[in-house]
C-alpha positions in Angstrom: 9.4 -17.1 5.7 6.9 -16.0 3.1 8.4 -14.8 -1.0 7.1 -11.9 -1.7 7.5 -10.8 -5.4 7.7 -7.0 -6.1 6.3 -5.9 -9.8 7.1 -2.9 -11.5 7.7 -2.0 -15.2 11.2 0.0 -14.2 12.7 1.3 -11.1 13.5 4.6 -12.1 12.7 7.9 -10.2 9.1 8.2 -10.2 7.0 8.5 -6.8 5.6 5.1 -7.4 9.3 3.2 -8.4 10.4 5.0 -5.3 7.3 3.3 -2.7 8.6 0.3 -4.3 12.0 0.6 -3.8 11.4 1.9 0.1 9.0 -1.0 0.4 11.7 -3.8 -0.5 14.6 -2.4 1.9 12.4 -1.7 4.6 10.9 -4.9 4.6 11.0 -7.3 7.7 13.7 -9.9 6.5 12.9 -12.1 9.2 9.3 -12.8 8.1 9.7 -11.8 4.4 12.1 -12.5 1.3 11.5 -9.8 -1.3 12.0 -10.6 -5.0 11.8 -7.9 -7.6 10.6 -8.4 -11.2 11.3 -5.4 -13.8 10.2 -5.4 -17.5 12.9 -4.1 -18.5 16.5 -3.9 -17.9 17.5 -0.4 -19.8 20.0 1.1 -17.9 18.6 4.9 -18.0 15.0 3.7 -16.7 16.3 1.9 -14.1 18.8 4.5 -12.3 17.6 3.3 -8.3 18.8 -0.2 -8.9 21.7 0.9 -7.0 20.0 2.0 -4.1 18.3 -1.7 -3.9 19.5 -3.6 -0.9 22.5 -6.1 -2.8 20.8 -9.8 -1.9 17.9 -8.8 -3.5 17.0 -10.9 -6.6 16.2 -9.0 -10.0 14.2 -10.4 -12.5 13.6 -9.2 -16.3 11.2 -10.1 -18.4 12.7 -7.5 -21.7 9.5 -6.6 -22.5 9.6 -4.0 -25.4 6.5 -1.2 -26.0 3.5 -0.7 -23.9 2.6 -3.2 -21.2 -0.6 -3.6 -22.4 0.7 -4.9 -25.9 3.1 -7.7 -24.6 0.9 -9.0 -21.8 1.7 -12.5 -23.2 5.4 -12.3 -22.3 4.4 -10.4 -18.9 1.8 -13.3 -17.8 4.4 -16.0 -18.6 7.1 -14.1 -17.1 5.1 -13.9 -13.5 4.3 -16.9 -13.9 7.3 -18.8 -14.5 9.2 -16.4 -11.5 6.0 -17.6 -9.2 6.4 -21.6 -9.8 10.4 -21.1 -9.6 10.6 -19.1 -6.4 7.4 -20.6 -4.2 6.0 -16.8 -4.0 3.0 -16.6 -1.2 2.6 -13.1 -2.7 3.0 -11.0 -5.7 2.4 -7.2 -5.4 1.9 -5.3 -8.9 2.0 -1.8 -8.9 1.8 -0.1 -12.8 -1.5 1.2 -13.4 -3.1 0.2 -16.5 -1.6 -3.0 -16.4 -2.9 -3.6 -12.7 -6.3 -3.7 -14.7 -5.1 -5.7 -17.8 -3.8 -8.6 -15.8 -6.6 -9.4 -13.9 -8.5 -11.6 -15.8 -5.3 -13.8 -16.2 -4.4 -13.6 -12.4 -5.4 -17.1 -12.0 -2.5 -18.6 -13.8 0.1 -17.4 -11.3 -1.2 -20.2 -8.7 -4.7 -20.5 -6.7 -2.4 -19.7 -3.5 -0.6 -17.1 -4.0 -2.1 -13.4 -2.7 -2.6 -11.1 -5.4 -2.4 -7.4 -4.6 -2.6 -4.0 -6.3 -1.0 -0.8 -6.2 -2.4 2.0 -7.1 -0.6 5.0 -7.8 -3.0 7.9 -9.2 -6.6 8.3 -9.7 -7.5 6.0 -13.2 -10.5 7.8 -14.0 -8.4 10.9 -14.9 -5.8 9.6 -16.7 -7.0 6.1 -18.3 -8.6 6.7 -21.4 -8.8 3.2 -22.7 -12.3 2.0 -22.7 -11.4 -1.6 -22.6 -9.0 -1.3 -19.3 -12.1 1.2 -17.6 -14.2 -2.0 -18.2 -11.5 -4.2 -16.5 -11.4 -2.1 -13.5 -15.1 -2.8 -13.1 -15.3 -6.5 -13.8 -12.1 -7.9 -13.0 -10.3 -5.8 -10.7 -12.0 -7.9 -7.8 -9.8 -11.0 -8.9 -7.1 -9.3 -6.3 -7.0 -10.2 -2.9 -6.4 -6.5 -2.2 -6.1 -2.9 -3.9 -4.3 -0.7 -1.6 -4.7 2.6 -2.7 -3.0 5.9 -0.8 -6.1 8.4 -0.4 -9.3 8.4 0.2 -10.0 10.5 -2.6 -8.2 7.0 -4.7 -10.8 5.3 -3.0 -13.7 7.4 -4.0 -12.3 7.0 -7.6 -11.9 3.5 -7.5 -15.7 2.7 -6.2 -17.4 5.8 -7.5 -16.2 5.9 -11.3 -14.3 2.6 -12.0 -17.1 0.5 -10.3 -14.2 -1.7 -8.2 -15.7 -3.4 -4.9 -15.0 -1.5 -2.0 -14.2 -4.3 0.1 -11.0 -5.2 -1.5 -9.7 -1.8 -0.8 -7.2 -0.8 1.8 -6.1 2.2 2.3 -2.0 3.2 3.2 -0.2 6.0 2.7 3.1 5.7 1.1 6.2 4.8 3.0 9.4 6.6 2.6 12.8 6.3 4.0 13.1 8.7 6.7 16.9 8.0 7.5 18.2 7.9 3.9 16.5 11.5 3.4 18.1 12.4 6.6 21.3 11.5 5.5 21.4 12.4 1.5 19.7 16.0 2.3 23.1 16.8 4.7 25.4 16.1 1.4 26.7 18.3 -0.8 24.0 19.6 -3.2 24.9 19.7 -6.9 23.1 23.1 -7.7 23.4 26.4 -5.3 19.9 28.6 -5.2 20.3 31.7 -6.1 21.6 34.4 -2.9 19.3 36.7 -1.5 16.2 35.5 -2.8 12.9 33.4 -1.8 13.9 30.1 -3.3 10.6 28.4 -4.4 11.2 24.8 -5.5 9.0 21.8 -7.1 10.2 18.6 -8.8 8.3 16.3 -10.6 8.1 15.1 -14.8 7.2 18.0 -17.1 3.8 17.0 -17.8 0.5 17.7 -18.0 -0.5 16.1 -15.2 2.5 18.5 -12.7 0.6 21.4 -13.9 3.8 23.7 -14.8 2.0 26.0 -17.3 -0.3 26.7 -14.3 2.2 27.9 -11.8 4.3 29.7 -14.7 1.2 31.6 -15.3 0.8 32.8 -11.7 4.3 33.2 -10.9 4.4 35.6 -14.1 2.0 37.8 -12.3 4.1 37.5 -9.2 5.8 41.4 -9.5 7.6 41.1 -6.1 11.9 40.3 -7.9 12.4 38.9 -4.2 10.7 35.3 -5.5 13.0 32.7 -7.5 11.5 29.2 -9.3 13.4 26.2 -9.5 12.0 23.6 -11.2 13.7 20.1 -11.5 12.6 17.2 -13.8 12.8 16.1 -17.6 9.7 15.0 -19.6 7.7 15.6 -22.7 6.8 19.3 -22.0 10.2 20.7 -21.2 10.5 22.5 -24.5 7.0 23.7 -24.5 7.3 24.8 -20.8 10.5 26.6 -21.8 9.3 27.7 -24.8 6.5 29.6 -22.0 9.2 31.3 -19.5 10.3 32.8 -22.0 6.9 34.1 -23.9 6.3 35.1 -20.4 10.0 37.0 -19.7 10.4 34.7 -16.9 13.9 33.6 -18.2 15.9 35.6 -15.1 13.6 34.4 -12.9 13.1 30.2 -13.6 15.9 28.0 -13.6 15.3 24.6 -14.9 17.5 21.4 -14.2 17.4 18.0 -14.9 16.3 15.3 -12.5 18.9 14.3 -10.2 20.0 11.3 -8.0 19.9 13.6 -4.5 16.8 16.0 -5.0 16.5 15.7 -1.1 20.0 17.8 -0.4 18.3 20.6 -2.5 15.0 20.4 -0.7 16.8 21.2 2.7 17.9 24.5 1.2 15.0 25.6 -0.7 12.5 28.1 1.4 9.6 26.8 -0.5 8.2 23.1 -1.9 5.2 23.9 -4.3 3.3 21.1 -5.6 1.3 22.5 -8.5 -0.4 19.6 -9.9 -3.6 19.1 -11.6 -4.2 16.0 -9.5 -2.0 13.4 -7.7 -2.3 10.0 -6.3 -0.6 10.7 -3.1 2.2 13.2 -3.7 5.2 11.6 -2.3 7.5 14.7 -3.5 5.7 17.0 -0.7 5.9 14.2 2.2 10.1 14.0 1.2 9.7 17.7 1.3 8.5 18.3 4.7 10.9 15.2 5.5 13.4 17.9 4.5 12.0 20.2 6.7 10.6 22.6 4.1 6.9 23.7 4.2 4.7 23.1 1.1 2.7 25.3 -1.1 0.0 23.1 -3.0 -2.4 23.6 -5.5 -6.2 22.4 -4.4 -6.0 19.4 -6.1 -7.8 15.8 -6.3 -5.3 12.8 -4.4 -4.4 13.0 -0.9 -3.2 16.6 -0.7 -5.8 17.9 2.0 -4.9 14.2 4.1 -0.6 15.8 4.2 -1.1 19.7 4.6 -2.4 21.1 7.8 -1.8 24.6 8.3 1.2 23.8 10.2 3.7 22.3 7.9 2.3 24.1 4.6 -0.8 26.1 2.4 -2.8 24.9 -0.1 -4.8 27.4 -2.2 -5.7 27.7 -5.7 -2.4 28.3 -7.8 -4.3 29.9 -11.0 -5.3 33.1 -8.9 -3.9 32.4 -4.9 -0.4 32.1 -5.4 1.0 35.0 -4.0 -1.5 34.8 -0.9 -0.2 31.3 -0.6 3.5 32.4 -0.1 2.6 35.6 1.7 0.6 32.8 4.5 3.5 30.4 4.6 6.1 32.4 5.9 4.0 32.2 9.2 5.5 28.9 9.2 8.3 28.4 11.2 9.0 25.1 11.8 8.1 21.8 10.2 7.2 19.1 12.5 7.1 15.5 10.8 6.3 12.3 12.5 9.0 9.6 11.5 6.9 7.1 13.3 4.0 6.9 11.2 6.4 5.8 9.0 7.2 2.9 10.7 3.5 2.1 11.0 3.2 2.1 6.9 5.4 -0.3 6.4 3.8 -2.6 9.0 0.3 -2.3 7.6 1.8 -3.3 4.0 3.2 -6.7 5.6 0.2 -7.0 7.4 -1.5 -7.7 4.0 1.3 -10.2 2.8 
């Protein structure tokens, strides 16, 4: 039975703490022990801990700031968990610190796999000009770099200079039966009656492109439409600050992030993605998990690899919105394949 060590900074609700945490209970016991090794053990950044399978061990390593800052008490702490639990494999997924480590991958043994995770496209949202350098020159010390699209892997090669023979390409896993299962409970928030529920979850950032679909849903004159949007993050008062400028108040509802998003998904009419790019948008395959169709945004990340024409639109938010939802009602039914699923998880061990 091979150890396979699991590294993330938290497990918390973000798409990629999510793959993570689907990765590790879905994981063929037989063949496989899965460890998991956190940075930190702060209670509000790690709210799935719960949902981890019980006789999984947990590591901390209390790392305090940026990654990138304290990546002498992150090397030791792999280290030391490698030499005390005989990993085969360690599997990092956290960006930026994918590319820091690298050079230093050596010191967690010359036989144990190395593989990355990537989770979005770096040459949008790394800025640091020593970590672009990394990418180029010592991203090859992994064994693999698994990225989700192929539009990851055009970034990857293209702009971070990264060998394309250490990519492989998967799309993210999910849990088909626990979505299945939470999305029939009670939800903790009722849409409004007799309207077009439109929904999207994500953080309020930059990056989820909010301010863009507040714009076009402001010039949306048709009272029929309603916007739920559920997340927290650093733009929530500037993005509420905007429905109102925008007299969008009676129209917008915003709640926090919650533990069952999925049982809210089943009821909504609508998914919209609205990013300004993604990695590979895990929120719209859990949607059409749900059953609900997807309105996206023509975005950079995996999108046009998900939506077909059958299970949802994608159009150009800033001046197709309204097209978008007046095309998806043609929709009927969402079919998804649950056993692709299966297949993702396989080609993930296959690497191990």
């Amino acid at each position: 039975m091979k150890n396979v060590l699991f590294i993330i900074p938290f497990l918390g609700r973000t798409g990629a703490e999510r793959v993570i945490l689907n990765l590790i209970n879905n994981i063929d016991r037989v063949k496989y022990k899965p460890h998991l090794l956190l940075y930190s053990d702060i209670e509000e950044r790690n709210s799935l801990i719960s949902q981890l399978n019980s006789n999984v061990p947990v590591f901390y390593l209390n790392v305090k700031g940026r990654a990138r800052y304290n990546l002498h008490r992150i090397i030791y702490g792999i280290r030391k968990c490698c030499f005390e639990n005989n990993i085969d494999t360690l599997l990092i997924s956290d960006g930026t610190a994918n590319a820091f480590l690298s050079p230093f991958l050596f010191l967690m043994g010359r036989k144990v796999k190395k593989i990355a995770r990537e989770s979005n496209l770096p040459s949008l949202y790394e800025r640091n000009s020593i970590a672009r350098l990394l990418y180029g020159y010592f991203y090859k010390n992994y064994d693999s770099i698994i990225v989700q699209s192929n539009d990851m892997m055009s970034d990857l090669v293209l702009k971070m200079k990264v060998p394309k023979d250490k990519i492989v390409k998967i799309n993210n896993p999910l849990d088909y039966l626990k979505i299945q299962k939470m999305s029939l409970q009670q939800a903790d928030f009722s849409f409004p009656k007799d309207k077009i529920n439109l929904l999207t979850i994500g953080r309020l950032t930059y990056q989820k492109g909010y301010d863009l679909l507040l714009t076009s849903f402001s010039n949306i004159k048709n009272d029929n439409y309603h916007l739920t949007i559920i997340g927290t993050g650093e733009d929530k008062s500037d993005l509420l600050k905007m429905t109102n400028d925008l007299q969008l108040s009676d129209k917008v509802t915003f709640i926090p992030s919650t533990d069952n998003p999925y049982a809210i998904m089943k009821q909504a009419d609508v998914f919209i993605s609205s990013s300004r790019w993604e990695g590979y948008p895990n929120v719209v395959i859990e949607s059409l998990a749900c059953g609900t169709p997807v309105l996206a945004n023509n975005y950079p990340g995996g999108i046009n690899e998900i939506i077909d024409g059958t299970n949802g639109v994608i159009c150009s938010l800033t001046d197709e919105l309204f097209d978008g939802l007046e095309k998806i009602k043609e929709i009927k039914n969402v079919n998804f394949d649950k056993n692709k699923i299966l297949d993702i998880y396989r080609e993930y061990e296959s690497l191990y």
